[in-house]
N, C-alpha and C positions, 0 to 999 in steps of 0.2 A: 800854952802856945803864945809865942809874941804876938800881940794884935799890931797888923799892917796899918799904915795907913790907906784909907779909905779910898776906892775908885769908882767911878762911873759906869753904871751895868752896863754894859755892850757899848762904850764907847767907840767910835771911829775915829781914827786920826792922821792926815795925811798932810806929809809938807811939802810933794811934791807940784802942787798948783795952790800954795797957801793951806792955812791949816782949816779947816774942818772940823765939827764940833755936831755930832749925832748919838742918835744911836742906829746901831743895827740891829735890823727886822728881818725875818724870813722863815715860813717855815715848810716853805720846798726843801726835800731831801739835796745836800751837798753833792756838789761834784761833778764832774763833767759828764756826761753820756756815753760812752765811746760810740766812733763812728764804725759806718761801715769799713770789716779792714779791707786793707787792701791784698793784694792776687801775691806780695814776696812773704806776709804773715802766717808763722807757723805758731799757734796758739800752743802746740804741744813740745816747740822744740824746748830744749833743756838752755837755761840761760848761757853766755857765756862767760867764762872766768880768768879775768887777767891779769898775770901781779905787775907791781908798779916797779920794781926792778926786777930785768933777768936775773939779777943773782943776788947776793946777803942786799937787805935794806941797809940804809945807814944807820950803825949804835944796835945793829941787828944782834940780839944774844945768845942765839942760836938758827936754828932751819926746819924747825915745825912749824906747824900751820899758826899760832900762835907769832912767829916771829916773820911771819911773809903777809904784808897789806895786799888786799886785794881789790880790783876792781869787776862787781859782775854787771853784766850787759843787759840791758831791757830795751829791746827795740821798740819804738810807737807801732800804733797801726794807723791806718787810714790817711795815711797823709801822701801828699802823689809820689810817685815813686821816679826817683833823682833831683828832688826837689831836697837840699838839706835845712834845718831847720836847728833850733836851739838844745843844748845839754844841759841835764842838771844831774852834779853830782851829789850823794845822799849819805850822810853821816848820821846815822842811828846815834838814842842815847845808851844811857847805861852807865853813868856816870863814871865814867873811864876806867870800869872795873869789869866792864860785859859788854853786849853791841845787841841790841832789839832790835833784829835785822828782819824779825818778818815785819811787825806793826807799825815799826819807823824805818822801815826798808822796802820790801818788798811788796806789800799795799802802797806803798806811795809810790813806786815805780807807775805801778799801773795808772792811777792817778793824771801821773805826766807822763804817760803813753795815750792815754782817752786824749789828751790836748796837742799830740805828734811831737814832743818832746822825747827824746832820747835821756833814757835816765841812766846813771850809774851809782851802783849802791857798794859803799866802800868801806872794807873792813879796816880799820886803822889799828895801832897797835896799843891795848889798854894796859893797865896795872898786872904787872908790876915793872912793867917799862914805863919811864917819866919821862914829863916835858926835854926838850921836847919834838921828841920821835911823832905821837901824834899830828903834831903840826906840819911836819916833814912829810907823813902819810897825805894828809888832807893838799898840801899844795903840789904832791910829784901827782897826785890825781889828776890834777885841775891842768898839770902841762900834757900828761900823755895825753888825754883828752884832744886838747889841742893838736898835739902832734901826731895823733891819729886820726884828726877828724874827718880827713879824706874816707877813710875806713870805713869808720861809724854813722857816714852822712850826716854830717853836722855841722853849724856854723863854728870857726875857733872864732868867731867876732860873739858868740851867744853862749858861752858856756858861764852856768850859774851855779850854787852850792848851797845846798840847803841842811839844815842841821835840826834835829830835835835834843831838847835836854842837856846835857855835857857834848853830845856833837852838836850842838848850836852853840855852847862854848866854842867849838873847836873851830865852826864855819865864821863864828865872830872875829876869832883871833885870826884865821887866814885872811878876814877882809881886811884886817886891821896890818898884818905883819905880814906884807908880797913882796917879791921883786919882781923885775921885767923883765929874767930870765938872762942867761951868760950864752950870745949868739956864738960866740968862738968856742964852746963844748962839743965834745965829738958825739954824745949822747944827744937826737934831736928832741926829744921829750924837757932836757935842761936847755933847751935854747929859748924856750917856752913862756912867758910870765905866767906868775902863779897869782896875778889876781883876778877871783872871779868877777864876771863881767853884772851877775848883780847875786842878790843873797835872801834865802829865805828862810827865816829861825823861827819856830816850833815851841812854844813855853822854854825858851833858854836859858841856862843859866850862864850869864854875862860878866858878873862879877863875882872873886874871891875874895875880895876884901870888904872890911866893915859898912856902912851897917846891913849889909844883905851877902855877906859872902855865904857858899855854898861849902860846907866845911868838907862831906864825901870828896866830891870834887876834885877839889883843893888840895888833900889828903893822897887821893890816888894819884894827880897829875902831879905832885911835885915832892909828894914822898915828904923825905926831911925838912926840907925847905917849906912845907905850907905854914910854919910859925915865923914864917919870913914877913916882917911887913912889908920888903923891899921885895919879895919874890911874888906873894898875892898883888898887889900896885902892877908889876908886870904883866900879870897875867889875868889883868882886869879889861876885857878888850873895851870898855868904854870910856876908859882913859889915852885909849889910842886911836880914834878917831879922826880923821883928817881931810878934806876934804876931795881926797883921792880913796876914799872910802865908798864902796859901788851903791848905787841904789838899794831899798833894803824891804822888804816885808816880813811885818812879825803878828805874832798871832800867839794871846796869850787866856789865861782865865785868871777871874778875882778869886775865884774859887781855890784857886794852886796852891794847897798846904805844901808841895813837894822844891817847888823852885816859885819864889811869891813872885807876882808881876810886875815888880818893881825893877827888875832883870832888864825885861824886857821896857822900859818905861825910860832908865837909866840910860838904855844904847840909844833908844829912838830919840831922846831930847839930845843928847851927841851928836845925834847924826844932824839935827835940825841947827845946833849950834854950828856946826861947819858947812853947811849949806848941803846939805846932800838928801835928796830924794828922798823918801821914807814915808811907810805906809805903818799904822798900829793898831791893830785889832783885838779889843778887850772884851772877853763876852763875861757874863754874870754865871754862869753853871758852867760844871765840867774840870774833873780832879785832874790831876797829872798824867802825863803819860798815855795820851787818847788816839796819839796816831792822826791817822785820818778819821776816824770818829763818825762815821758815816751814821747820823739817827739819834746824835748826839744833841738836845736843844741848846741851839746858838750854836758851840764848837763845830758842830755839821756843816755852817755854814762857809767855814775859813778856806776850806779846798775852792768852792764857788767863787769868791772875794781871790784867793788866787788868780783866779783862773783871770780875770779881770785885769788884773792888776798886770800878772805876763804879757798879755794884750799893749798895757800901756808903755813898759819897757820896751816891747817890739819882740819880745822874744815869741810870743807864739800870735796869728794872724786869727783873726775873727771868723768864726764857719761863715761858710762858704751855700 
């Protein structure tokens, strides 16, 4: 196994009010409480399921369930009812070859339901479709979102994107690669911009290229081309950083034999080199692919540190 270099057990790291230099301590169980729900919460209804286009996706290869992205619905509870509040849309990993839609989907829905967050957990299109369909998946989210936020009670000033593992690739590259959306399209979902309003990545993997590329990854996102040096450089989102790159929270382990945390280590000093917000959470234990991680020492505590951190963006308001 290559040996990483070395990091600091439970490091914290924040450049939004200057940087910070700790460590993190805690060993209250992670995560928010849920509140009491409120009197519209159907704990038993069936979620709702939405595709991001009425008809063929774009570069769509067929009309199975494979070839149609989806977005399913998790409404919060407890929170006053006609009061809207923040979105976050949820990209499982899987390394663009599968989608861990319960452990990096549907637990975290809940997650940011206990905090009145409206979640969306979205199925994107993996291998053997290439870049980049994927990315098209993760940004027509982020407008219907928008342009149904009347719908879904939610702010379109607050809709966020959060990714685990290759969908934190993927939540990286949408903060990295947005427009502002084409007002004159008859389609209001495209009138929409696709950059999320801030971003939260999960042990991600950031970069394809040397000396930390993720070769899976790599491999499924771009097929022929991941011997591209010019194609992995593109699809390294922390070479494209900019300081229209949204606020960011990451959350990683030194422990990560699967994606090292150097991933995540690479985007947050990008983010700090362009002036942008950014929170970095380094715990000493806990392998890949932990979800929410509820009981996990350290990793348990990243939901918590969230939840915080939401607060400081404005997207979710402090109990009450």
């Amino acid at each position: 196994m290559r040996r990483r270099a070395a990091l600091a057990l439970g490091v914290t790291l924040g450049a939004a009010s200057g940087v910070t230099l700790g460590v993190t301590l805690g060993a209250s169980a992670a995560g928010a409480q849920p509140p009491a729900a409120g009197p519209d919460w159907d704990p038993t209804a069936a979620p709702e399921v939405v595709r991001l286009w009425p008809n063929a996706a774009p570069l769509a290869a067929g009309d199975g369930p494979a070839d149609r992205p989806t977005l399913t619905v998790y409404r919060p509870f407890g929170r006053p009812a006609g009061e809207p509040g923040a979105a976050v849309v949820i990209a499982p990993g899987g390394g663009y070859s599968a989608l861990a839609s319960n452990h990096e989907g549907r637990q975290v829905a809940g997650v940011l339901n206990a905090l009145g967050v409206t979640a969306f957990v979205l199925r994107y299109r993996v291998a053997p479709y290439r870049a980049p369909a994927a990315l098209l998946d993760a940004q027509r989210a982020l407008r219907v979102v928008r342009a149904r936020a009347a719908e879904w009670n939610v702010r379109a000033d607050q809709v966020g994107l959060l990714g685990f593992s290759a969908g934190g690739h993927l939540a990286a590259s949408a903060a990295t690669r947005w427009d502002g959306g084409r007002p004159a399209d008859p389609d209001p979902a495209e009138r929409q911009p696709s950059r999320p309003d801030f971003v939260i990545l999960g042990y991600p993997v950031v970069s394809l290229a040397e000396p930390y590329a993720h070769r899976p990854s790599a491999e499924n996102l771009l097929g022929d081309r991941a011997r591209d040096p010019a194609a992995l450089a593109e699809w390294s989102a922390e070479r494209h950083v900019t300081p229209r790159t949204p606020p960011t929270f990451l959350a990683h382990t030194d422990a990560d034999d699967g994606v090292p945390p150097e991933h995540s280590v690479a985007f947050y000093l990008a983010l700090r080199r362009a002036g942008v917000p950014a929170e970095l959470h380094v715990f000493a234990r806990g392998a890949h692919g932990l979800g929410v991680g509820l009981g996990e020492p350290g990793w348990g505590e990243w939901t918590r540190l969230l939840a915080v951190w939401l607060r400081g963006v404005g997207a979710v308001t402090a109990p009450r």
